[in-house]
Each structure stands twice: as C-alpha cells, then as structure tokens.
C-alpha positions as CSV (number, residue, x, y, z in Angstrom):
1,X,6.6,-74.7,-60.3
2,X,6.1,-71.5,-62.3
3,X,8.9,-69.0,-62.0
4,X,9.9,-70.8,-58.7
5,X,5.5,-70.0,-57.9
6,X,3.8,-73.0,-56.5
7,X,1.4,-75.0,-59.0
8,X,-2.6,-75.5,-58.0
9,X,-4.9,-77.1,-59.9
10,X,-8.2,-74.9,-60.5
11,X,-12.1,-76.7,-60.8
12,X,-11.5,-77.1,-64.4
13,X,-8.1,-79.0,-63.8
14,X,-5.7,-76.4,-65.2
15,X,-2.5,-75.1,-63.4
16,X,-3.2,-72.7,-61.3
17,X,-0.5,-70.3,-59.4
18,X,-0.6,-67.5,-56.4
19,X,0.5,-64.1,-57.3
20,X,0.4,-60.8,-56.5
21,X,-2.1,-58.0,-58.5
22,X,0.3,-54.7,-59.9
23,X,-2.3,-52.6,-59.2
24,X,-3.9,-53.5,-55.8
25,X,-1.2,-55.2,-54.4
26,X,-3.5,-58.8,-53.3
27,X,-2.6,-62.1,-53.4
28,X,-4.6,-64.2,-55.6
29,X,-4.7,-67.4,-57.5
30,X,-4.3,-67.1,-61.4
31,X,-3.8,-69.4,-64.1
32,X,-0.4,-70.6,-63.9
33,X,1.9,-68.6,-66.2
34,X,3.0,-71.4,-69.6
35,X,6.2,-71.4,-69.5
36,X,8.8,-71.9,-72.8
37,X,10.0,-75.4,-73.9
38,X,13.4,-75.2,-74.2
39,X,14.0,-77.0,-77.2
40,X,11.0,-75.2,-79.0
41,X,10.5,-71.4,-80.5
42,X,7.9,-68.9,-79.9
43,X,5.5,-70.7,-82.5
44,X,5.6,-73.8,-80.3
45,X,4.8,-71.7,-77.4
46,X,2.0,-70.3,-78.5
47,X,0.5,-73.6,-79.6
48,X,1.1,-74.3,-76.1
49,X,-1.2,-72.2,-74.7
50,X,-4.5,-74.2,-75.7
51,X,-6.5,-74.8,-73.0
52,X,-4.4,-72.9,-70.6
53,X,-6.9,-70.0,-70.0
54,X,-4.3,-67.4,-72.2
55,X,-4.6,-66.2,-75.6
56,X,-1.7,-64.7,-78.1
57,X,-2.4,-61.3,-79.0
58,X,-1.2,-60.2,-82.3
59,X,-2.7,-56.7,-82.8
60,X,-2.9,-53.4,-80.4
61,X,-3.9,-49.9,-81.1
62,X,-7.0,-48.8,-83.2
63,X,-5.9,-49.6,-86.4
64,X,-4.2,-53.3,-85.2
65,X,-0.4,-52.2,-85.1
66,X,1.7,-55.2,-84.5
67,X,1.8,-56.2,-80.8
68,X,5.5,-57.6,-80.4
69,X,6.8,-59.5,-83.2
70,X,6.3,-63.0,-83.9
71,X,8.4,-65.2,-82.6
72,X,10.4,-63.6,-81.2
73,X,8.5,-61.1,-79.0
74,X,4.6,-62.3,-78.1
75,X,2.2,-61.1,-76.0
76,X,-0.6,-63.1,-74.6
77,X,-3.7,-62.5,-72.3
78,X,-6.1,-64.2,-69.9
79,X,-8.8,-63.3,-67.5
80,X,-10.2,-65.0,-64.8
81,X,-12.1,-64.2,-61.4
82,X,-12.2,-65.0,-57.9
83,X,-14.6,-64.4,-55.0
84,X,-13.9,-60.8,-54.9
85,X,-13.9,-60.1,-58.8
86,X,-12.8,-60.3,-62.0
87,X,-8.4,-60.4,-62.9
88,X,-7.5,-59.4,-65.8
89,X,-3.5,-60.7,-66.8
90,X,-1.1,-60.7,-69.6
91,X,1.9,-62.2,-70.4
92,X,5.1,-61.6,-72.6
93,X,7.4,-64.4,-74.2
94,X,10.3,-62.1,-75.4
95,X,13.2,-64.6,-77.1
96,X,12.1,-67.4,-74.1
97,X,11.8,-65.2,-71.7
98,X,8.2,-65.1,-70.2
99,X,6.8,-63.1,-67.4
100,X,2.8,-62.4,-66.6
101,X,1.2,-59.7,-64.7
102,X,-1.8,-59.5,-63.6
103,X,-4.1,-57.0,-62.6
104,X,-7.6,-56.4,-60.8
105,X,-9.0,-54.1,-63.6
106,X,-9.3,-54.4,-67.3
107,X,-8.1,-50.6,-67.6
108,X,-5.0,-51.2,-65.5
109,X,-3.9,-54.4,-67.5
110,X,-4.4,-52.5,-70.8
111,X,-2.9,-49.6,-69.9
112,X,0.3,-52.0,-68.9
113,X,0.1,-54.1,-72.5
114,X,0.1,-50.3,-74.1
115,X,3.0,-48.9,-72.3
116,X,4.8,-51.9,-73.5
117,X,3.7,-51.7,-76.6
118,X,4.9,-48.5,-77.2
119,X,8.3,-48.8,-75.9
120,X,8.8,-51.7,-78.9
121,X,7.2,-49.3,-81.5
122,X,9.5,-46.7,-80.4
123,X,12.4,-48.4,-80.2
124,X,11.9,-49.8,-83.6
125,X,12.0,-53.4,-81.9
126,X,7.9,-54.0,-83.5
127,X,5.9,-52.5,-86.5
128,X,4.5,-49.5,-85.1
129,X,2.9,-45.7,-86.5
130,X,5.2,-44.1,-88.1
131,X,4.3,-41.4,-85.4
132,X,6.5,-42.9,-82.9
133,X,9.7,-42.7,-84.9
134,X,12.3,-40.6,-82.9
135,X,10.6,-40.9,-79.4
136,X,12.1,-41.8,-76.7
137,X,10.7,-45.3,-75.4
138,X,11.0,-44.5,-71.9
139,X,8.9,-41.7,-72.3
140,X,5.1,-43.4,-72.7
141,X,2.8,-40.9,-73.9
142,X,-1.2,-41.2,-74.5
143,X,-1.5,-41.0,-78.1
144,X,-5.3,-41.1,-79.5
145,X,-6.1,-44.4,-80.9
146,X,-2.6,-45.8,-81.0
147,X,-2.3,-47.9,-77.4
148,X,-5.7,-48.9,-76.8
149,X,-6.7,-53.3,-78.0
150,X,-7.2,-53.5,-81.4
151,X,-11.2,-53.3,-82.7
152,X,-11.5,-54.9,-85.9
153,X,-13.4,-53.1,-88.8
154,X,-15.3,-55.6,-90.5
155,X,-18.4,-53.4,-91.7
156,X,-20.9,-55.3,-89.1
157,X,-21.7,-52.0,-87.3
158,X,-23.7,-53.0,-83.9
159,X,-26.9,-51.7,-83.0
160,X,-26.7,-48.2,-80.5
161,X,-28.0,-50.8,-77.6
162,X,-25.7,-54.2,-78.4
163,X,-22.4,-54.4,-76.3
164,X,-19.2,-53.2,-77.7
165,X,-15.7,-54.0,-76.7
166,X,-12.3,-54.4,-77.2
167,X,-11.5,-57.7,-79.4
168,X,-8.2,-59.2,-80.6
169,X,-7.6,-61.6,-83.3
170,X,-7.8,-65.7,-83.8
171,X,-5.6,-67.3,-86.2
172,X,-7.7,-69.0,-89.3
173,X,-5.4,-72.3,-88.4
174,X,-7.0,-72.0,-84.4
175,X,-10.4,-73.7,-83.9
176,X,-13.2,-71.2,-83.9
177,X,-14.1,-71.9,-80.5
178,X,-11.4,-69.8,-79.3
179,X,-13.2,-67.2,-80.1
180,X,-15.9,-67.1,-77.0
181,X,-12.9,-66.9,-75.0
182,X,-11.3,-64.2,-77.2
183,X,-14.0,-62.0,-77.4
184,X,-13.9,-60.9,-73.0
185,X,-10.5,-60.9,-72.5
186,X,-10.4,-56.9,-72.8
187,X,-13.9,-55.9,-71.8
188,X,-17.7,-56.0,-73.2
189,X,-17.8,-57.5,-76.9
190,X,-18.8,-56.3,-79.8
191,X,-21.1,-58.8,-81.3
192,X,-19.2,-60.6,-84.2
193,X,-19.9,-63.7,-85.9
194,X,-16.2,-64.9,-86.6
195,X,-13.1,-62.8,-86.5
196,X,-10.5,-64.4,-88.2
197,X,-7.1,-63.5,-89.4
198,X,-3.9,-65.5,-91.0
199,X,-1.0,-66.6,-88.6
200,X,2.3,-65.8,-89.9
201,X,4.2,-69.2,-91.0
202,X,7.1,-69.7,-90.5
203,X,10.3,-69.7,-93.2
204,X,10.9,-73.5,-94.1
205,X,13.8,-74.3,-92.8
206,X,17.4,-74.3,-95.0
C-alpha cells in the first residue's frame, strides 16, 4: 500500500499505484509514490528513489534557486504515460512527510512545483530571490524567470533547429545514466552531453 493506494506492478516490474490527475480529474495508474523509511532521513530517501521512475530535484527558476531544502524539504519528479498520453507527477518529502501529484500536462505539473516553490522562498522556509522577501506566500505571483525548471548555462548553445527543454540537475555521486531519464521529465531537451552538479553531504555526525 501507498498512502492507504493499492500497489500494481507495471511491465518493467516497478510499483505501480491508481490515482487521480489534479488537473483533469481521471483515474490513472502511476508509479507508486516512495514512501520514507522511518528510521532514515531525507538523504536516505532520496537514495531510495533509484529505479523507481522519480528523480530529486534540487534547482527551480531560471537561475537554479534552491527547490526545498535538503533534507529536510525535497522535491522529486517523474513522468510516465498511458494509452491516452503522457503524466507528468511530482512529489514532496517535507521532514517525512511525502505526498505526489500528478498531472496530465507538463505545464500543469510545473506550474504546481512553482507555486510551491514560491511559497518556501517567501516564507524564508528555502534559498530564494531576494525579490520575494516580504511577500505574502499565499499570494503566488508570475514572476519572469523565477518559477519556471531550472535550464543550466553551461556555454553549449544548441543549434536554432535542435530541441530545447527544461532540465534539472544529477548529482556527480549518481550514475550518469540518470541522466536520459533526467533530461524529459519537464519537456523537450536541450541537447547536453552531461550535466552534473555536487550533492550536498551531509555534517558528520557528533
């Protein structure tokens, strides 16, 4: 069981769940929410996710603002499809707590993440623009480049016809690999070798 959801295994063997889409109201089956080991922290969690079908998400905004803050607030995202289309989830493990939604369009499910998003950066609960401070986080406003996925500048401009999307981050300590699955989570991809970025350690204990 997930969240008291019935467990299904998909065609590649990995749990599976039935929910219901936020914006278009269906019933569909989705890969099964991961949820938190009780004995573990948000790090462990998010080791957990390998092979699962989701994907941490460290960055958001044009200039890669932090997206929760690790490990206590984490955001993942998955995407998968069915015989009608393509669903497009995320998920959020806030101090064990974890809930996913999903959605039917990529649009819909970003413009969820960013409306979260913004109500950490304005409540000074996440490193956000300094833009935010003194806003009221229940009061989400469309702000250019701030709450839109995160496109890494690494100087590997595309050509005018190659696709271009919206990318997030792998962790240098993550295989590589994780990167084909990174790169359509929120739309068409910009065409980058590797994209790589340092995972934050943890203190050592005592």
């Amino acid at each position: 069981m997930a969240g008291n959801l019935p467990l299904f295994r998909d065609a590649k063997g990995r749990n599976s769940m039935q929910t219901t889409t936020k914006d278009t109201g269906e019933t569909v089956i989705v890969p099964a929410t991961v949820e938190r080991d009780m004995y573990g922290e948000g790090y462990d969690w998010m080791e957990s996710l390998a092979g699962t079908g989701w994907h941490e998400v460290p960055g958001w905004g044009r200039d890669g603002w932090d997206l929760g803050s690790w490990p206590y607030i984490i955001f993942a995202a998955a995407k998968t499809e069915d015989e009608t289309g393509k669903l497009f989830g995320y998920t959020t493990h806030v101090e064990g707590d974890v809930t996913a939604r999903w959605y039917r369009s990529c649009e819909a499910r970003n413009l969820a993440i960013s409306k979260e998003a913004f109500w950490y950066w304005a409540s000074g609960q996440s490193d956000g623009p300094e833009a935010l401070e003194g806003m009221n986080p229940q009061e989400f406003k469309q702000i250019d480049g701030l709450c839109e996925p995160y496109i890494p500048d690494l100087g590997n401009q595309p050509r005018d016809d190659s696709p271009v999307s919206k990318i997030c981050l792998v962790s240098v300590t993550e295989e590589t690999r994780k990167m084909s699955h990174l790169d359509w989570l929120f739309g068409r991809v910009r065409n980058f070798s590797m994209i790589l970025v340092e995972r934050p350690k943890p203190a050592p204990a005592g």
